[in-house]
HTML snippet that shows the backbone in 3Dmol.js (N, CA, C, O; Angstrom):
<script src="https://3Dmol.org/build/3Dmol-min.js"></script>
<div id="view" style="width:600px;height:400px;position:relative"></div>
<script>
const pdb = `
ATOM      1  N   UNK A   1       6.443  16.866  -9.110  1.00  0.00           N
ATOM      2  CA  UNK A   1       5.505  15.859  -9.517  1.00  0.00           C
ATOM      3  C   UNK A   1       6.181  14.498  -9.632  1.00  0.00           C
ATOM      4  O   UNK A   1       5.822  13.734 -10.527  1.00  0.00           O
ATOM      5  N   UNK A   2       7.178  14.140  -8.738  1.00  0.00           N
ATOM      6  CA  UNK A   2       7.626  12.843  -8.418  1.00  0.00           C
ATOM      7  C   UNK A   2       6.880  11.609  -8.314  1.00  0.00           C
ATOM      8  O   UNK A   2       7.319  10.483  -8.549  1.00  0.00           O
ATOM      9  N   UNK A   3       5.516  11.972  -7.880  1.00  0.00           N
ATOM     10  CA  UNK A   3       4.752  11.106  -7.533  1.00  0.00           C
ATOM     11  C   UNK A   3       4.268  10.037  -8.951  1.00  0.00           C
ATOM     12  O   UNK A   3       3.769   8.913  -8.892  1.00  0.00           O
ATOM     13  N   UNK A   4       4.647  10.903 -10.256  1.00  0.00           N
ATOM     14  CA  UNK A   4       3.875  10.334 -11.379  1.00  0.00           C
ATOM     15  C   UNK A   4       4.744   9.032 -11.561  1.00  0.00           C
ATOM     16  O   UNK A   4       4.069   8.022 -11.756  1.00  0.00           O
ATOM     17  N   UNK A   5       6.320   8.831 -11.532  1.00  0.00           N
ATOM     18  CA  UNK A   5       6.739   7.866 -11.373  1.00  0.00           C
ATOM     19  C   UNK A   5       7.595   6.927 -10.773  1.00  0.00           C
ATOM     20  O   UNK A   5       8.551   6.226 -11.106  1.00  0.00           O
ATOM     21  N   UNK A   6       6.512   7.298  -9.169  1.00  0.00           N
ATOM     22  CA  UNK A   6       6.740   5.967  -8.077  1.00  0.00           C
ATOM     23  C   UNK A   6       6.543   4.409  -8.647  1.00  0.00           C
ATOM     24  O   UNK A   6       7.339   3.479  -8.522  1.00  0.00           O
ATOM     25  N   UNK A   7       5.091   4.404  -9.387  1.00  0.00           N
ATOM     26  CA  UNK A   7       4.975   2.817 -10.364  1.00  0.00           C
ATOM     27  C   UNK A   7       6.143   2.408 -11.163  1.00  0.00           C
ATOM     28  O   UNK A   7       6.255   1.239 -11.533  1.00  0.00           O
ATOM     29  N   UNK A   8       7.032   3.321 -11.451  1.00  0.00           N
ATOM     30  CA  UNK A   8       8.522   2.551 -12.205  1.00  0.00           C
ATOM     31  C   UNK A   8       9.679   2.411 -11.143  1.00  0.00           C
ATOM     32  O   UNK A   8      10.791   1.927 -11.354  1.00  0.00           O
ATOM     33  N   UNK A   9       9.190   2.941  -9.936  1.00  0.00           N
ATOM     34  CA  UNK A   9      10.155   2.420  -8.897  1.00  0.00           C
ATOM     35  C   UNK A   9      10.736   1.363  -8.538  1.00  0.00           C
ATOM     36  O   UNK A   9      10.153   0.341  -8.899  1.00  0.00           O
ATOM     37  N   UNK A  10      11.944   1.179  -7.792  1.00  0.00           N
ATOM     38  CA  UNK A  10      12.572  -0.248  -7.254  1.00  0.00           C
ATOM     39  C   UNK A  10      11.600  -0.867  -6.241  1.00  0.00           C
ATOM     40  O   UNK A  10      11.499  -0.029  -5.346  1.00  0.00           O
ATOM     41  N   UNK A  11      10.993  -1.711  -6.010  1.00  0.00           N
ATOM     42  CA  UNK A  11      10.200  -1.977  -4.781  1.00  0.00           C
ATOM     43  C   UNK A  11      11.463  -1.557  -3.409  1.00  0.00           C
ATOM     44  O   UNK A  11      12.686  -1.696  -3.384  1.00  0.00           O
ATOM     45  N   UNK A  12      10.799  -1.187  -2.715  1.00  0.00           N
ATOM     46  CA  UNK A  12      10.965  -0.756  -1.202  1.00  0.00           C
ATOM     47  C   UNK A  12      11.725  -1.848  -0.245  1.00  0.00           C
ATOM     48  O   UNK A  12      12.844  -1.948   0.258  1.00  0.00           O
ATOM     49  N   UNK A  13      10.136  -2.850  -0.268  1.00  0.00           N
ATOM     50  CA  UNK A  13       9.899  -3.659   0.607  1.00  0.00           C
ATOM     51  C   UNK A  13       9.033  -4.422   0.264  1.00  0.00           C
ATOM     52  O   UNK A  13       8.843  -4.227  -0.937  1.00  0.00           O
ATOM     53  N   UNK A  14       8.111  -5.523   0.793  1.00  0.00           N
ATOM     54  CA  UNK A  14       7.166  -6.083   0.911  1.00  0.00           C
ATOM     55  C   UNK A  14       6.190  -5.881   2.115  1.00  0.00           C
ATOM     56  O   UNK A  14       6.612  -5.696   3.257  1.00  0.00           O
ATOM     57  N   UNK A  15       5.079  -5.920   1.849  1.00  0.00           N
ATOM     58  CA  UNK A  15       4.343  -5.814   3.053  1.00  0.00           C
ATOM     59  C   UNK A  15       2.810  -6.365   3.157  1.00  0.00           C
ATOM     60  O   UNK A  15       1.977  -5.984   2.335  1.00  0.00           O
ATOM     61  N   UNK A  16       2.509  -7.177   4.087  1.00  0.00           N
ATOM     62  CA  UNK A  16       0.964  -7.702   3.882  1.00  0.00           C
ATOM     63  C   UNK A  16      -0.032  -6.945   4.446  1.00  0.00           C
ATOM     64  O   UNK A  16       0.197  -6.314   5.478  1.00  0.00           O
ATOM     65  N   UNK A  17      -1.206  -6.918   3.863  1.00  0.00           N
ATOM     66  CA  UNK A  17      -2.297  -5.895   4.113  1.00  0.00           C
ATOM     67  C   UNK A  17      -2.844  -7.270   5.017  1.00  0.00           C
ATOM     68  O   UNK A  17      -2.972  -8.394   4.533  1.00  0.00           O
ATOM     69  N   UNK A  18      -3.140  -6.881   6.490  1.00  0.00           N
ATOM     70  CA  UNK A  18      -3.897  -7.751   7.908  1.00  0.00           C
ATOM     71  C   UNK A  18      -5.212  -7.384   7.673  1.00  0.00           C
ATOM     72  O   UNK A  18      -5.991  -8.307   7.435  1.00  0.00           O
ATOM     73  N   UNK A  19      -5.548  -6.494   7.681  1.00  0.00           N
ATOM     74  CA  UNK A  19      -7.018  -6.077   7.457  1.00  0.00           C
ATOM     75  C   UNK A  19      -7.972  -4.832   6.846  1.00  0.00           C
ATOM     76  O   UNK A  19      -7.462  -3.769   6.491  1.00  0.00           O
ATOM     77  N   UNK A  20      -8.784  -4.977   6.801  1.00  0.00           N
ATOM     78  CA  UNK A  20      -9.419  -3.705   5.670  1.00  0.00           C
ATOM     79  C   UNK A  20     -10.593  -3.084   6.604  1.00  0.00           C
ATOM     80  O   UNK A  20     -11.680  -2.998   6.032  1.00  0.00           O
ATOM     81  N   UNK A  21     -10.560  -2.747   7.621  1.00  0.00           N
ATOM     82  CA  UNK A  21     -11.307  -2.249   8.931  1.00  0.00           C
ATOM     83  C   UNK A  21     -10.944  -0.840   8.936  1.00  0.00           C
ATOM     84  O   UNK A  21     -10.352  -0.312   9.877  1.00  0.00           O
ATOM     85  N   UNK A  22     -11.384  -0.099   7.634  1.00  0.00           N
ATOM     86  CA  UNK A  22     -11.736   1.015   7.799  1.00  0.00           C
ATOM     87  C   UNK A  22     -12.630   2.280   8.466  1.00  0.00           C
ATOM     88  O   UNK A  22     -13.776   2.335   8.021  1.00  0.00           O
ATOM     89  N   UNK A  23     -12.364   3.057   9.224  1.00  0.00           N
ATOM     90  CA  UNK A  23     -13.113   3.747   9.881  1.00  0.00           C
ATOM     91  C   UNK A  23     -13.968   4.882   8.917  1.00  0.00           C
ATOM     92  O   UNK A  23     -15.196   4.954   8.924  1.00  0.00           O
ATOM     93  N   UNK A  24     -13.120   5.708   8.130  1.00  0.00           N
ATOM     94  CA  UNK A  24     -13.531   6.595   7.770  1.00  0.00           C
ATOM     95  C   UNK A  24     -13.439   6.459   6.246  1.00  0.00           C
ATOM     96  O   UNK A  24     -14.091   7.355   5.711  1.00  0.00           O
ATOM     97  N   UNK A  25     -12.824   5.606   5.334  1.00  0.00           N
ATOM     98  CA  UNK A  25     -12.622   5.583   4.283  1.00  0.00           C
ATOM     99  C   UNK A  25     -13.128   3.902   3.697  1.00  0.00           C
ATOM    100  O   UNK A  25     -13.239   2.954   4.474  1.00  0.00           O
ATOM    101  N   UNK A  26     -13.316   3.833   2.608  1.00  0.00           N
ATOM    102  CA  UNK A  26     -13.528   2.654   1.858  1.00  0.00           C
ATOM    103  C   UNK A  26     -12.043   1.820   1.005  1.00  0.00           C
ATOM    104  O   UNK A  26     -11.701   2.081  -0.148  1.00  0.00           O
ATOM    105  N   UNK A  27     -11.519   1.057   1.697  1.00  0.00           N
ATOM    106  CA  UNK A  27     -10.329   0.426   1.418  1.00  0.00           C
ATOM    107  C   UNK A  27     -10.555  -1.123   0.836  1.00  0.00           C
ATOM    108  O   UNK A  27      -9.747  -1.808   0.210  1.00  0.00           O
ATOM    109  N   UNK A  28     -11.867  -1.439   1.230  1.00  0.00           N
ATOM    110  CA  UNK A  28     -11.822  -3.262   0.669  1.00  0.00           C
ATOM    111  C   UNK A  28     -11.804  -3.247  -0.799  1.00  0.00           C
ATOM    112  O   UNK A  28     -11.292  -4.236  -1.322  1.00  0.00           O
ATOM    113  N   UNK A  29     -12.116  -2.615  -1.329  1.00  0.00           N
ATOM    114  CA  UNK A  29     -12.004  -2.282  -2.937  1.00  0.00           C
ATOM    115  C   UNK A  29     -10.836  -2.249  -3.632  1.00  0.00           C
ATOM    116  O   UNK A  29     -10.846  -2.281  -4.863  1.00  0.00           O
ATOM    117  N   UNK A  30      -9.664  -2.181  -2.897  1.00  0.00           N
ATOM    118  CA  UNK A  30      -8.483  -1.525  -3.348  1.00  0.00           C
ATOM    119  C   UNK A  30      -7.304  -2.721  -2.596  1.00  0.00           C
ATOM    120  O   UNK A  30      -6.202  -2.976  -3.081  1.00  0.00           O
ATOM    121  N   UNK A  31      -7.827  -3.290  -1.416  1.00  0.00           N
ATOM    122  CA  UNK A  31      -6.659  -3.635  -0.379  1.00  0.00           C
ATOM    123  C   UNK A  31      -7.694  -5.453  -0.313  1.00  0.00           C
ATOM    124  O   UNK A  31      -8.870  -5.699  -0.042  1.00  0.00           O
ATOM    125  N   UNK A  32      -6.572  -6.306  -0.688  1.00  0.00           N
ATOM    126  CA  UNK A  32      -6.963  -7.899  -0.015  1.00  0.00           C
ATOM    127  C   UNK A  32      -6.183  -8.255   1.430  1.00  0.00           C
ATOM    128  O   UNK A  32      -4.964  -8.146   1.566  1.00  0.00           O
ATOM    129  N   UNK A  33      -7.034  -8.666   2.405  1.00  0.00           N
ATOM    130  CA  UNK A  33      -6.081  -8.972   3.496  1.00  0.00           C
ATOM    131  C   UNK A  33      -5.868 -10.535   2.838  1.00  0.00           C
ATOM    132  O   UNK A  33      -6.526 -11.310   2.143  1.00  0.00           O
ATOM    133  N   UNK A  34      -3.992 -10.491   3.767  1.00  0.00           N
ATOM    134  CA  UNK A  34      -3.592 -11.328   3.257  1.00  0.00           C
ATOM    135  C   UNK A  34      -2.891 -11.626   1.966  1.00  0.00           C
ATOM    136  O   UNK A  34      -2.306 -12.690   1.762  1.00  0.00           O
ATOM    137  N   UNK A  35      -2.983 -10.508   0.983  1.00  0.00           N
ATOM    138  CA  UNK A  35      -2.170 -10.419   0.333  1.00  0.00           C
ATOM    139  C   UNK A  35      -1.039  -9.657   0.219  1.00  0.00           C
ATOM    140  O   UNK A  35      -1.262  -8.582   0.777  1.00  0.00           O
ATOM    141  N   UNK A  36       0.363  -9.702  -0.357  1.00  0.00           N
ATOM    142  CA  UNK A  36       1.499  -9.262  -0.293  1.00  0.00           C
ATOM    143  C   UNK A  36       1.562  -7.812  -1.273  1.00  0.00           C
ATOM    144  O   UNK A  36       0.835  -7.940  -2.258  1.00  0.00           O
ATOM    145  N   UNK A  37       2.088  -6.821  -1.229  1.00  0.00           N
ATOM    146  CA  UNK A  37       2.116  -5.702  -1.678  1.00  0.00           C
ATOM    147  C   UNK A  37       3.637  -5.163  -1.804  1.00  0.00           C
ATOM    148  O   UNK A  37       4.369  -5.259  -0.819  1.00  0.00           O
ATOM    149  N   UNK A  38       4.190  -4.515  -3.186  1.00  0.00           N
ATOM    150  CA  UNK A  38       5.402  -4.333  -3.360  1.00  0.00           C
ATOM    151  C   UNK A  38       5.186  -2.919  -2.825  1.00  0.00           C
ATOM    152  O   UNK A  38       4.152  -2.358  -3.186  1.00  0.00           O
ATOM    153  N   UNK A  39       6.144  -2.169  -1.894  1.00  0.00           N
ATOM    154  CA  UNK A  39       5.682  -0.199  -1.232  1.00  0.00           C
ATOM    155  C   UNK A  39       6.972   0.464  -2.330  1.00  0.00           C
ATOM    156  O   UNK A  39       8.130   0.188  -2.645  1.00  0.00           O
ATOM    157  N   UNK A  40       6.287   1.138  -2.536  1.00  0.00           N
ATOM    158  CA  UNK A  40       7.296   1.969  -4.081  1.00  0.00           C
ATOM    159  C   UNK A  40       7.550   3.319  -3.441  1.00  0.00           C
ATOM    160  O   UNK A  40       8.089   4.124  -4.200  1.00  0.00           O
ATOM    161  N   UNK A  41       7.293   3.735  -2.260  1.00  0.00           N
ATOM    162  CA  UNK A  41       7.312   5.015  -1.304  1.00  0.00           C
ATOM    163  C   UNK A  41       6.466   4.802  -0.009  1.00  0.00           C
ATOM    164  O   UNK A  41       5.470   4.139   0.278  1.00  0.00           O
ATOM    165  N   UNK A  42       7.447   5.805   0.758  1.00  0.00           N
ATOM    166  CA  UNK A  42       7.101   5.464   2.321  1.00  0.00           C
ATOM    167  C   UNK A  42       6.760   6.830   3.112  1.00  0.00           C
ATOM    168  O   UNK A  42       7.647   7.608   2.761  1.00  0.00           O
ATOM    169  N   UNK A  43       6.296   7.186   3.595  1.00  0.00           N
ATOM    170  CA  UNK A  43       6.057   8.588   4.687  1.00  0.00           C
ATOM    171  C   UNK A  43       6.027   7.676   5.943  1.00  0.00           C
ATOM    172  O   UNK A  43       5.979   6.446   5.945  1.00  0.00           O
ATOM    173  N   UNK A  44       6.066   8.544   7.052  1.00  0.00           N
ATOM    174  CA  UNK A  44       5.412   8.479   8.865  1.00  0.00           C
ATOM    175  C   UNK A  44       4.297   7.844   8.736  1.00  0.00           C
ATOM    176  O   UNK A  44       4.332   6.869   9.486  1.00  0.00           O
ATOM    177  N   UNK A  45       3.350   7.898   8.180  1.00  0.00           N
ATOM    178  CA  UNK A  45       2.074   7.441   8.127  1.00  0.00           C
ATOM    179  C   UNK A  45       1.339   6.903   7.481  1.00  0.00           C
ATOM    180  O   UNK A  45       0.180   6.606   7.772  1.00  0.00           O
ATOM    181  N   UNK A  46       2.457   6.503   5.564  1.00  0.00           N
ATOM    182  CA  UNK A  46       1.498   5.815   4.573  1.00  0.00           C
ATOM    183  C   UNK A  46       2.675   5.467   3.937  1.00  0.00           C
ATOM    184  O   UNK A  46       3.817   5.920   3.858  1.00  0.00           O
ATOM    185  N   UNK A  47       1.867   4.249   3.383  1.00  0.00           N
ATOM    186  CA  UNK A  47       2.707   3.383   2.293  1.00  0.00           C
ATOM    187  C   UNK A  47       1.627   3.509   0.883  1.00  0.00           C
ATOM    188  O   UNK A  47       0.433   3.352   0.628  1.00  0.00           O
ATOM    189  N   UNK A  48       2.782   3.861   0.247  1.00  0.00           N
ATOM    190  CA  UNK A  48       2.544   3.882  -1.201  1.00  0.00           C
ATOM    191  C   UNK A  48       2.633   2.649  -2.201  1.00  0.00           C
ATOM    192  O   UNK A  48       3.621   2.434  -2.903  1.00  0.00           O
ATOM    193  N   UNK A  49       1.819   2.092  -2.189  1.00  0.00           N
ATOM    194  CA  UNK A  49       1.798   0.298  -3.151  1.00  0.00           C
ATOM    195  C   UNK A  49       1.005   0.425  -4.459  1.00  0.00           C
ATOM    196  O   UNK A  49       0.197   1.280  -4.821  1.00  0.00           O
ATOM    197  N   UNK A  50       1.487  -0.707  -5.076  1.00  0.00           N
ATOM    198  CA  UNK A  50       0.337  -1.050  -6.563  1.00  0.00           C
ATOM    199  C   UNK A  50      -0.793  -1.869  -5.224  1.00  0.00           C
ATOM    200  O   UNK A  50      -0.583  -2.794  -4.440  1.00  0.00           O
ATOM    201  N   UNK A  51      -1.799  -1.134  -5.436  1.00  0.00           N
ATOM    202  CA  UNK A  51      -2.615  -1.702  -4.918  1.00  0.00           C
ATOM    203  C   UNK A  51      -3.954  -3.045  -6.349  1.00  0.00           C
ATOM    204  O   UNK A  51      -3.709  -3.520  -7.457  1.00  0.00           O
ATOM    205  N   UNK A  52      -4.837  -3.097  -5.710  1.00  0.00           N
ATOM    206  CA  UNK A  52      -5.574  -3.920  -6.830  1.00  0.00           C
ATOM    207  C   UNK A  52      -5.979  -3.716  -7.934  1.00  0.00           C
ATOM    208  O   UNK A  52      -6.387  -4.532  -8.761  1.00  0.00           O
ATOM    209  N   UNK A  53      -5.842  -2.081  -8.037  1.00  0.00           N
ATOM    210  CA  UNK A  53      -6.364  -1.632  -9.360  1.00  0.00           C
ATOM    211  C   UNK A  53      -5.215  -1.002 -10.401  1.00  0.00           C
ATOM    212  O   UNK A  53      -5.266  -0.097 -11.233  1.00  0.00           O
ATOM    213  N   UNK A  54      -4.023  -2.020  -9.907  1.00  0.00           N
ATOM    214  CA  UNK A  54      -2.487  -2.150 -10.393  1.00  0.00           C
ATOM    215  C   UNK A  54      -2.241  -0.850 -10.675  1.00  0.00           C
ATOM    216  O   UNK A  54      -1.807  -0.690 -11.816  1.00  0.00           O
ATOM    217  N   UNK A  55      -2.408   0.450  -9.825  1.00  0.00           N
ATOM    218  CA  UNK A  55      -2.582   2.139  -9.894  1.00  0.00           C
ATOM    219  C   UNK A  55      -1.456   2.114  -8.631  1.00  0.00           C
ATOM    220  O   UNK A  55      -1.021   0.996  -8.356  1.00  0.00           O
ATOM    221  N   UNK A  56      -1.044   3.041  -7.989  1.00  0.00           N
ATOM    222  CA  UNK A  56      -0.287   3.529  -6.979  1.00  0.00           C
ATOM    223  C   UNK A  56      -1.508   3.882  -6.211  1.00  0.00           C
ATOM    224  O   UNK A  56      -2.439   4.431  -6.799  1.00  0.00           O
ATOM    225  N   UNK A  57      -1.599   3.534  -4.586  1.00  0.00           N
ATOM    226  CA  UNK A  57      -2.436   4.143  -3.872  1.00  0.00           C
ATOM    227  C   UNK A  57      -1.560   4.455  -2.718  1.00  0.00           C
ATOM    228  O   UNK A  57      -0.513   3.830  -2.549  1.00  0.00           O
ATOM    229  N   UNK A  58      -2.027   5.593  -1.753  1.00  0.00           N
ATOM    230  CA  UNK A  58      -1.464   5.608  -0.216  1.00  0.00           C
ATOM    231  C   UNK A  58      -2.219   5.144   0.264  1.00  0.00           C
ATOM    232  O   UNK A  58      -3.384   5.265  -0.116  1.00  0.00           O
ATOM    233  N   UNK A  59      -1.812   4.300   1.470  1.00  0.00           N
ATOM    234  CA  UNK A  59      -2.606   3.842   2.530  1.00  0.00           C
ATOM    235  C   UNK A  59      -1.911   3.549   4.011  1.00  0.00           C
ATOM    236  O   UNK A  59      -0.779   3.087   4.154  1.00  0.00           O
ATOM    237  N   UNK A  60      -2.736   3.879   4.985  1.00  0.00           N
ATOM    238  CA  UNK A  60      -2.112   4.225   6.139  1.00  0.00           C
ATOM    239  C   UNK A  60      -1.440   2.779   6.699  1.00  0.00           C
ATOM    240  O   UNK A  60      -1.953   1.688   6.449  1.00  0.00           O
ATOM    241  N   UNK A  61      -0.207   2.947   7.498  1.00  0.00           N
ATOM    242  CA  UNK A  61       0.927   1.732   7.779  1.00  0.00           C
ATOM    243  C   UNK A  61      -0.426   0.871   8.736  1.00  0.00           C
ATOM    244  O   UNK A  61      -0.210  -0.333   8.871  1.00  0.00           O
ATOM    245  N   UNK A  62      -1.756   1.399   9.384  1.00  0.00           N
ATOM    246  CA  UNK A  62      -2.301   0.243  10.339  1.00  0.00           C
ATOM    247  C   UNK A  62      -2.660  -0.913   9.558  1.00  0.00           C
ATOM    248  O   UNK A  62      -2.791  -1.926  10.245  1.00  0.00           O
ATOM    249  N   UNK A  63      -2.862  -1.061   8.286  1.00  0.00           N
ATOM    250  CA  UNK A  63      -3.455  -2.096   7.211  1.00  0.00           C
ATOM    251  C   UNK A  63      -2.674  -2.986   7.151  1.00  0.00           C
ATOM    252  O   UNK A  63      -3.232  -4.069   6.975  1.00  0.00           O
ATOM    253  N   UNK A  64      -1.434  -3.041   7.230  1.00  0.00           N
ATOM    254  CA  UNK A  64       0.043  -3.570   7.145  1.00  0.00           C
ATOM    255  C   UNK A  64       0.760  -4.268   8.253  1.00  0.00           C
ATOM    256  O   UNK A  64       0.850  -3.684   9.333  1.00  0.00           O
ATOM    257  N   UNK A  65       1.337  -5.582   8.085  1.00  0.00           N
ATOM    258  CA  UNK A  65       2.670  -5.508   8.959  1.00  0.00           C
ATOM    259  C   UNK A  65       3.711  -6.007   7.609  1.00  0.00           C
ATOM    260  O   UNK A  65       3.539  -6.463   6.479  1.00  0.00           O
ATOM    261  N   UNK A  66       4.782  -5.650   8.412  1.00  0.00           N
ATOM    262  CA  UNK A  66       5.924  -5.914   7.111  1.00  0.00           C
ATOM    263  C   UNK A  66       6.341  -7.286   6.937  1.00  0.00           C
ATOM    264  O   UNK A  66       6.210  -8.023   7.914  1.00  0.00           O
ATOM    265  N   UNK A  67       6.858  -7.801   5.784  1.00  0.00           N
ATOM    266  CA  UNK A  67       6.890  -9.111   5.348  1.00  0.00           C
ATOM    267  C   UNK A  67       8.821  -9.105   5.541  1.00  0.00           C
ATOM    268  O   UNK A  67       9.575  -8.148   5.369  1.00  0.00           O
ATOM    269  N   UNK A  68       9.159 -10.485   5.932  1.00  0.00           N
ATOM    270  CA  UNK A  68      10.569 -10.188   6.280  1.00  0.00           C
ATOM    271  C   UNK A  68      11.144 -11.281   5.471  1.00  0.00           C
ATOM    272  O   UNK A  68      12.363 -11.450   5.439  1.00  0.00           O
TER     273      UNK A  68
END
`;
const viewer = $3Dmol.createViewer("view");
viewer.addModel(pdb, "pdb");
viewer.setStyle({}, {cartoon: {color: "spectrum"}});
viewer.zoomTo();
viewer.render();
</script>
């Protein structure tokens, strides 16, 4: 149960959410394009951020490009 404290993690990285053009899920609620996001965990396919509801969410890397 690692997952309970990713939110006290070192940030990762930075990364900006480009867009909220969800197909199958509801993300504008949670994700601002254009804004910057600290990733507190990473997989192949999702980044783990404080998203807007200052909670840990996954969300898939297409929402994203990385901030350098």
């Amino acid at each position: 149960m690692i997952h309970l404290n990713w939110e006290n993690n070192e940030t990762m990285k930075q990364i900006k959410c480009v867009h909220t053009d969800a197909k199958k899920f509801i993300v504008h609620r949670k994700l601002t394009p254009g804004k910057v996001y600290d990733v507190k965990n990473e997989t192949d396919e999702f980044y783990f951020i404080i998203d807007n509801s200052d909670r840990i969410g996954g969300y898939l890397k297409t929402y994203f490009k990385e901030e350098k």
